[in-house]
C-alpha positions in Angstrom: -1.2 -24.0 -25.6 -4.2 -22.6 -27.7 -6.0 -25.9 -28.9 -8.9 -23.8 -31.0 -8.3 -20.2 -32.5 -11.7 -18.3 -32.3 -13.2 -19.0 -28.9 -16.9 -18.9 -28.7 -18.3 -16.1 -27.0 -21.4 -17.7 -24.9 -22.1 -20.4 -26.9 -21.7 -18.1 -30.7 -19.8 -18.9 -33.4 -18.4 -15.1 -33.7 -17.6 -12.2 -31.1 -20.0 -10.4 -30.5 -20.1 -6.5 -30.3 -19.5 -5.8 -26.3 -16.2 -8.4 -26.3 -15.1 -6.5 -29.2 -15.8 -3.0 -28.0 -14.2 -4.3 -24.6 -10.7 -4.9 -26.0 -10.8 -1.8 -28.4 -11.6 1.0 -25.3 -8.7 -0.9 -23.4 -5.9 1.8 -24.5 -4.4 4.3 -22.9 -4.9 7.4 -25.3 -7.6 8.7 -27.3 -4.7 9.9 -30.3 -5.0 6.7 -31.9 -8.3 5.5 -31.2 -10.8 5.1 -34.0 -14.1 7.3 -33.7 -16.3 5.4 -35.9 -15.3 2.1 -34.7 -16.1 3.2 -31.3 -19.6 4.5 -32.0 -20.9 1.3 -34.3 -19.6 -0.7 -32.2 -21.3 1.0 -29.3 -24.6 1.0 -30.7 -24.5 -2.9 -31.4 -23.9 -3.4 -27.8 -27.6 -4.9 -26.3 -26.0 -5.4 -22.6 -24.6 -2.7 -21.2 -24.6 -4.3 -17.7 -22.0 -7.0 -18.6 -19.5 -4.5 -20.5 -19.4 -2.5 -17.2 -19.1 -5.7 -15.2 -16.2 -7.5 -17.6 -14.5 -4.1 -17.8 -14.5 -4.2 -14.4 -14.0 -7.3 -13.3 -10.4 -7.0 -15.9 -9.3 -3.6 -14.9 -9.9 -1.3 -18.0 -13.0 0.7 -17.1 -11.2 3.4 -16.9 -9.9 3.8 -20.2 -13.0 2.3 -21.0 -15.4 5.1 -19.4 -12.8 8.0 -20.6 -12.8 7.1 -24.2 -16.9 6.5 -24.3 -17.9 9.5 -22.8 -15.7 11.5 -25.2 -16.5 9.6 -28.1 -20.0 8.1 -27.8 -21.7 9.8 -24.8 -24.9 10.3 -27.0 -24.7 6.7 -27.6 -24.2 4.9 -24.2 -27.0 5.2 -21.7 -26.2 8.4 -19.1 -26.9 5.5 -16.0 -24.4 3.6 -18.2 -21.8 5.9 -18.1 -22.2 7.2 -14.6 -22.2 3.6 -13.4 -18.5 3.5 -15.0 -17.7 6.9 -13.4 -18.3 5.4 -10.2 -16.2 2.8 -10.2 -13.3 4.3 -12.0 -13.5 6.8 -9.0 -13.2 3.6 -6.3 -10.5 2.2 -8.9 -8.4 5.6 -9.1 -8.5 6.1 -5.0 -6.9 2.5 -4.8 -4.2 3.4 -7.0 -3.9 7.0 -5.0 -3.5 4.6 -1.9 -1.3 2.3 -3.7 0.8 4.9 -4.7 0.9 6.1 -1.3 2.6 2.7 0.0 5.2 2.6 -2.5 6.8 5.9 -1.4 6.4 4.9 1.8 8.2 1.6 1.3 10.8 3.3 -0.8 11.6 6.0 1.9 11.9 3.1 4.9 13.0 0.0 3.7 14.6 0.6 0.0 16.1 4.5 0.3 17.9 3.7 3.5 19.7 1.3 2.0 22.6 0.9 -0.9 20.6 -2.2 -2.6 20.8 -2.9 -6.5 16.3 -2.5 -7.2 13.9 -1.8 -10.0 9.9 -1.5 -9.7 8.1 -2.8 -12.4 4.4 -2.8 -13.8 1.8 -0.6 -12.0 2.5 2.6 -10.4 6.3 2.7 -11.9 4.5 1.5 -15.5 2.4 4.8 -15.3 4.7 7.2 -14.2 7.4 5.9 -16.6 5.0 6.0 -19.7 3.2 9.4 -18.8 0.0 8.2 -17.7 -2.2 9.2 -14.6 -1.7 6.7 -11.8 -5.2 6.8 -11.2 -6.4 5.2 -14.6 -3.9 2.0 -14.3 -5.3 0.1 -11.8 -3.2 -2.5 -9.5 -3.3 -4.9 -6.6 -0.1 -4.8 -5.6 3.3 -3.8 -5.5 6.0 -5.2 -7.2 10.1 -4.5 -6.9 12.9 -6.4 -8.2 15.9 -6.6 -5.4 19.5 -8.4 -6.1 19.9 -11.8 -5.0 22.4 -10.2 -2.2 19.8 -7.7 -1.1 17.0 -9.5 -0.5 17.8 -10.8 3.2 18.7 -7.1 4.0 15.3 -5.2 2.5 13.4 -7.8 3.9 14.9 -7.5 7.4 14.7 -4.2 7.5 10.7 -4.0 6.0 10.1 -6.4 9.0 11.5 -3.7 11.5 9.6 -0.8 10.0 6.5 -3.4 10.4 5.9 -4.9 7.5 4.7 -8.7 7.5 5.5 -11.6 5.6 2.8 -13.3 3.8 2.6 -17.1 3.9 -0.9 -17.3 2.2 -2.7 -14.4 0.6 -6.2 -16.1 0.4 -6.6 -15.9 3.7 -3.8 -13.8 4.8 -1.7 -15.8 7.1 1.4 -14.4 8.0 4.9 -15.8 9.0 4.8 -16.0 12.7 8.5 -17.9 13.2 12.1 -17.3 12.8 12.1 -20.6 10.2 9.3 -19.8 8.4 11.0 -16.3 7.9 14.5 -17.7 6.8 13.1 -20.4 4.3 11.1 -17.2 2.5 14.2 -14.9 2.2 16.4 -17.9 1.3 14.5 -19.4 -1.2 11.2 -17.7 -2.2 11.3 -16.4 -5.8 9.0 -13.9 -4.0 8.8 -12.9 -1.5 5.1 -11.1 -0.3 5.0 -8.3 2.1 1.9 -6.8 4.1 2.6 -3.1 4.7 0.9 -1.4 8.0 -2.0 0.1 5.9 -2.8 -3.4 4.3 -0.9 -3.4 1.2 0.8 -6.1 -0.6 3.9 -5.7 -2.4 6.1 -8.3 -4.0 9.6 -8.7 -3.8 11.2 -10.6 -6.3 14.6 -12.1 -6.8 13.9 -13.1 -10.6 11.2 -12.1 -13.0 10.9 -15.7 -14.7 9.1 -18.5 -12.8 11.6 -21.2 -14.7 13.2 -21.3 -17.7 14.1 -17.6 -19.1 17.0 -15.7 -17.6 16.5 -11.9 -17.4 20.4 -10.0 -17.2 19.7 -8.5 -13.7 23.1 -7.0 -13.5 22.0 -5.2 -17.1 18.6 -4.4 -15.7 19.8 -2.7 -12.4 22.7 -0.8 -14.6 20.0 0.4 -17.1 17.2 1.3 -14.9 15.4 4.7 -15.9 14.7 7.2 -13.2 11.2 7.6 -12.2 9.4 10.5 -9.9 6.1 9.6 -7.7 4.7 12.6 -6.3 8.4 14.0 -6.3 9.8 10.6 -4.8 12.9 9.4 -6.9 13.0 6.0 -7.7 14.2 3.6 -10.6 12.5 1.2 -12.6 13.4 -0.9 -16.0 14.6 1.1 -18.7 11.5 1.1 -21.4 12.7 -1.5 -23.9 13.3 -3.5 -20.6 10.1 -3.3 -19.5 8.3 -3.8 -22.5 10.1 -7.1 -22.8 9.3 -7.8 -19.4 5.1 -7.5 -19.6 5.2 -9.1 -23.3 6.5 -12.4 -21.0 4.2 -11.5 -18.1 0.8 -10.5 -19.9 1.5 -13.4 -22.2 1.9 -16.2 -19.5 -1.4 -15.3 -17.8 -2.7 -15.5 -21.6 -3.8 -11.7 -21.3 -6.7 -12.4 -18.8 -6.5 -8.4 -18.0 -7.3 -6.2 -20.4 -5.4 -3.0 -18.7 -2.5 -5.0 -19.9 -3.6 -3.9 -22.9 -3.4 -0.1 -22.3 0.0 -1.0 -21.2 1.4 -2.2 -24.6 -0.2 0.9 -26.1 1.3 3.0 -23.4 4.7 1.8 -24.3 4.4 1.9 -27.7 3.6 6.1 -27.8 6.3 6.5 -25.0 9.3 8.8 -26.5 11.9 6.6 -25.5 10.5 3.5 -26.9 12.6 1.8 -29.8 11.2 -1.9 -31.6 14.9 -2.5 -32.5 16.4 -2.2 -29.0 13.1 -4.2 -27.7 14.2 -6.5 -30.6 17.8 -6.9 -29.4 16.5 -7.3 -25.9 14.2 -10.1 -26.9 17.1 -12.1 -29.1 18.8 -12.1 -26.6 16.9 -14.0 -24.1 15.4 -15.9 -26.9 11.9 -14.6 -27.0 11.9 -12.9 -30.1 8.6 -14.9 -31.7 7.0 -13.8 -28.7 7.4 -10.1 -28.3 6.7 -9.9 -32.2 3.4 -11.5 -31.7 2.8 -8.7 -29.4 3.1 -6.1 -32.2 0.9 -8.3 -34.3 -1.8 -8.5 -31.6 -1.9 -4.8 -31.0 -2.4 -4.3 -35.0 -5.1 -7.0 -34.4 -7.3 -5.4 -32.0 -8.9 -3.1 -34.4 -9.6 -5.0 -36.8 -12.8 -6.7 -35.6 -14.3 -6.9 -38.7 -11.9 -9.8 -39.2 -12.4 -11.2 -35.8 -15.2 -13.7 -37.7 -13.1 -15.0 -39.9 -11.2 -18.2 -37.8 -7.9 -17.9 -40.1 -7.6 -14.4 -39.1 -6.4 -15.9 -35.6 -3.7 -18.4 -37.3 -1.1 -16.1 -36.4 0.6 -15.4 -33.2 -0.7 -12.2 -32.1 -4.2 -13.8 -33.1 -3.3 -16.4 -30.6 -3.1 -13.8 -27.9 -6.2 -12.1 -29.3 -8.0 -15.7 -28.8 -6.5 -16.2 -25.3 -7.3 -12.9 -24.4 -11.0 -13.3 -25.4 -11.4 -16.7 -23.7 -10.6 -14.9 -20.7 -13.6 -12.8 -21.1 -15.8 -15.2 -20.3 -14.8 -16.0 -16.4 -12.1 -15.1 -14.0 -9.2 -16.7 -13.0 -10.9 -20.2 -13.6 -10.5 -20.0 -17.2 -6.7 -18.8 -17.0 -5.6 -21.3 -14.5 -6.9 -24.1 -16.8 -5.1 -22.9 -19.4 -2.0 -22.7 -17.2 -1.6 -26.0 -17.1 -0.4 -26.4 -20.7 2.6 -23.8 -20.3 5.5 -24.8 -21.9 8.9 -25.0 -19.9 6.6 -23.7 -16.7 6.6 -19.9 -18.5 5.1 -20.0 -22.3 1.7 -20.6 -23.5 3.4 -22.2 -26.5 6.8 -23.3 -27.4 6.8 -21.0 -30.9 7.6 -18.1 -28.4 11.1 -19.1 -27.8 13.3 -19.0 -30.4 14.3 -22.1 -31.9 17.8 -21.9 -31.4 16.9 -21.6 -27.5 14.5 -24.3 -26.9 17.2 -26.6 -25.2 18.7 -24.5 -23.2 15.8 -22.7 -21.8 14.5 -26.5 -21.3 17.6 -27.5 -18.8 17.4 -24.4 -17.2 14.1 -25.0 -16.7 14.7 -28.6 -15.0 17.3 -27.4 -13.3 15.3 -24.7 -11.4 13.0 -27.6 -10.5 15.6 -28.7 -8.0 15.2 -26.1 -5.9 12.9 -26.1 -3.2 9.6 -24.1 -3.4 7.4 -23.0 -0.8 4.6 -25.2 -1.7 7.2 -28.1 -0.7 8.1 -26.1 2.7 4.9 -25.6 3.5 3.5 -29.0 3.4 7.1 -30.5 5.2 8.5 -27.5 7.5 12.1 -28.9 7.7 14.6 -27.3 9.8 17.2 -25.0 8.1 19.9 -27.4 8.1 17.5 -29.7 6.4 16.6 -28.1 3.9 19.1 -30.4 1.9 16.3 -32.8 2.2 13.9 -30.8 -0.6 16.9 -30.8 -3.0 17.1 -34.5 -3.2 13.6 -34.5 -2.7 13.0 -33.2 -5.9 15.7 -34.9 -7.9 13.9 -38.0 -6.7 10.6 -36.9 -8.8 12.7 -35.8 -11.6 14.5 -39.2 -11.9 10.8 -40.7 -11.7 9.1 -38.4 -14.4 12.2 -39.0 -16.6 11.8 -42.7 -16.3 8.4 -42.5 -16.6 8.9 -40.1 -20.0 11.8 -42.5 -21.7 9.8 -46.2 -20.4 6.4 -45.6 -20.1 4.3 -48.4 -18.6 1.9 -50.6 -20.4 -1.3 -48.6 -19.0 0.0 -45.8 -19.8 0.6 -46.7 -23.2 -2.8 -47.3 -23.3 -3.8 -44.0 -21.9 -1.6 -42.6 -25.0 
């Protein structure tokens, strides 16, 4: 949850002009960029070396170096802008080899098959909204599989050699048939290594606990994608709108290509705010995918951003969450992490309020299930693995008790 609304940008009470110019370059188009914003705001900026490095280090230097050197190449310094050049270039030929991996994986391990699937984010993102692949930069793969096609595409990645990732900081990969079965059993995802050394993600849900995403309506309204003439499905658009406002939102918008994405979706032809609007009621996120539209408004207004009641909204919200983020790497988002709400909101006013018990027992009841943090630290045998369940209603009966009769310390801790 956001405890302060405008975040102090090293150690200042306003943002200054680089944060500001940072989050109004991170679009996908020129058509609705404005000139004159650009340029002032380019000519306040003193350090030029930390705009390239925090538009680097958060993925939007491409859009970023595009829309300078159209709009304010007499402005930024030529080193400037061919330092950006640079390492868009590096950025674009990891998303040509990205790209690359996909079709691969879709012609051996998903093609072959007669599995329900959807690709989400990245590459699919691109393609689906127009965009070059080369400017949305991404780490990895992701794919959404049904629950009764997981065991099967993961089998047969593993016999086209593909790896299962146990740990991705080191790599360590699964090197056991039990370690194997536990992650296609139970894993909410489930992390492959492909031959050339690229990771992609396949999931069996897109919610971590509470929310409940229709998969059955996501597989039956998927939209058909080409990558470099390889067929392949992803979300339908208002589908996957509603899927990055939840995603972008409960990493508090650390990235600003997630940015670009939201404008990207919001010039596609085939995008509709009243079927995103449906689609949001419906799985009770409404507040939040609204705030979305506010924060996109927001973005270029900075000559508000010094105003602190400007951010009492919920799109201001994001737009504070998203500048904190600025200011470090994934430090600053994984303390802010540990405030979500029901294990997937930064704050409970983006669930609906009709929805707020129900999303909180799914979410406890999710907490049942084993995890792979709990496999990993007690490998159990499969027929075991009974143990984790009443492990963990164990600690939910304890954190319960502990909620409804708290102790006398920590009353005093209160």
């Amino acid at each position: 949850m956001i405890t302060d609304n405008l975040p102090p940008i090293n150690g200042e009470t306003t943002v200054d002009s680089t944060s500001k110019l940072l989050l109004v370059t991170a679009k996908s188009s020129q058509v609705q960029l404005n000139t004159d914003l650009v340029r002032k705001l380019a000519s306040d900026v003193r350090d030029w070396q930390k705009f390239v490095d925090i538009a680097s280090a958060k993925f939007s230097i491409p859009f970023a170096q595009q829309h300078l050197k159209k709009l304010a190449s007499d402005i930024v310094p030529d080193t400037v802008l061919q330092s950006m050049s640079s390492i868009s270039q590096s950025y674009g030929l990891a998303s040509l080899k990205l790209a690359a991996a996909q079709i691969e994986f879709h012609k051996n391990c998903i093609a072959p098959l007669d599995v329900e699937y959807v690709y989400l984010k990245g590459i699919a993102l691109s393609t689906q909204t127009g965009g070059k692949i080369t400017d949305r930069f991404s780490r990895d793969i992701d794919i959404l599989v049904g629950e009764r096609d997981v065991k099967q595409v993961i089998d047969r990645a593993v016999s086209q050699g593909y790896r299962i990732i146990l740990e991705a900081d080191p790599i360590e990969v699964v090197q056991c048939k039990r370690d194997r079965d536990f992650y296609t059993n139970y894993a909410d995802v489930v992390t492959l290594l492909s031959p050339d050394e690229v990771m992609i993600e396949v999931h069996r849900k897109l919610t971590k606990l509470s929310l409940n995403f229709d998969k059955k309506a996501m597989f039956a309204n998927s939209d058909r994608i080409s990558v470099s003439g390889t067929e392949m499905r992803t979300l339908s658009v208002p589908m996957h709108f509603v899927y990055v406002c939840y995603h972008h939102a409960r990493h508090f918008w650390s990235k600003l290509h997630w940015l670009a994405d939201i404008d990207a979706f919001l010039r596609s032809e085939k995008f509709s705010r009243n079927e995103v609007i449906v689609i949001a009621s419906k799985l009770g996120i409404e507040p939040m995918v609204r705030a979305t539209f506010d924060f996109h408004e927001k973005i270029d207004q900075t000559n508000r951003w010094d105003d602190p009641a400007f951010f009492d909204t919920h799109g201001g919200q994001y737009l504070s969450a998203c500048l904190k983020n600025l200011r470090g790497g994934m430090e600053i988002e994984e303390e802010m992490r540990k405030h979500l709400t029901l294990g997937d909101f930064m704050s409970s006013w983006q669930v609906s309020k009709t929805r707020h018990k129900e999303l909180w027992v799914r979410s406890w009841l999710h907490r049942v299930k084993p995890t792979v943090t709990q496999y990993r630290s007690r490998r159990y045998p499969f027929y075991f693995t009974w143990l984790y369940y009443a492990e963990n209603v164990i600690n939910l009966a304890k954190n319960a008790w502990r909620l409804a009769f708290p102790t006398r310390r920590e009353h005093v801790k209160k």
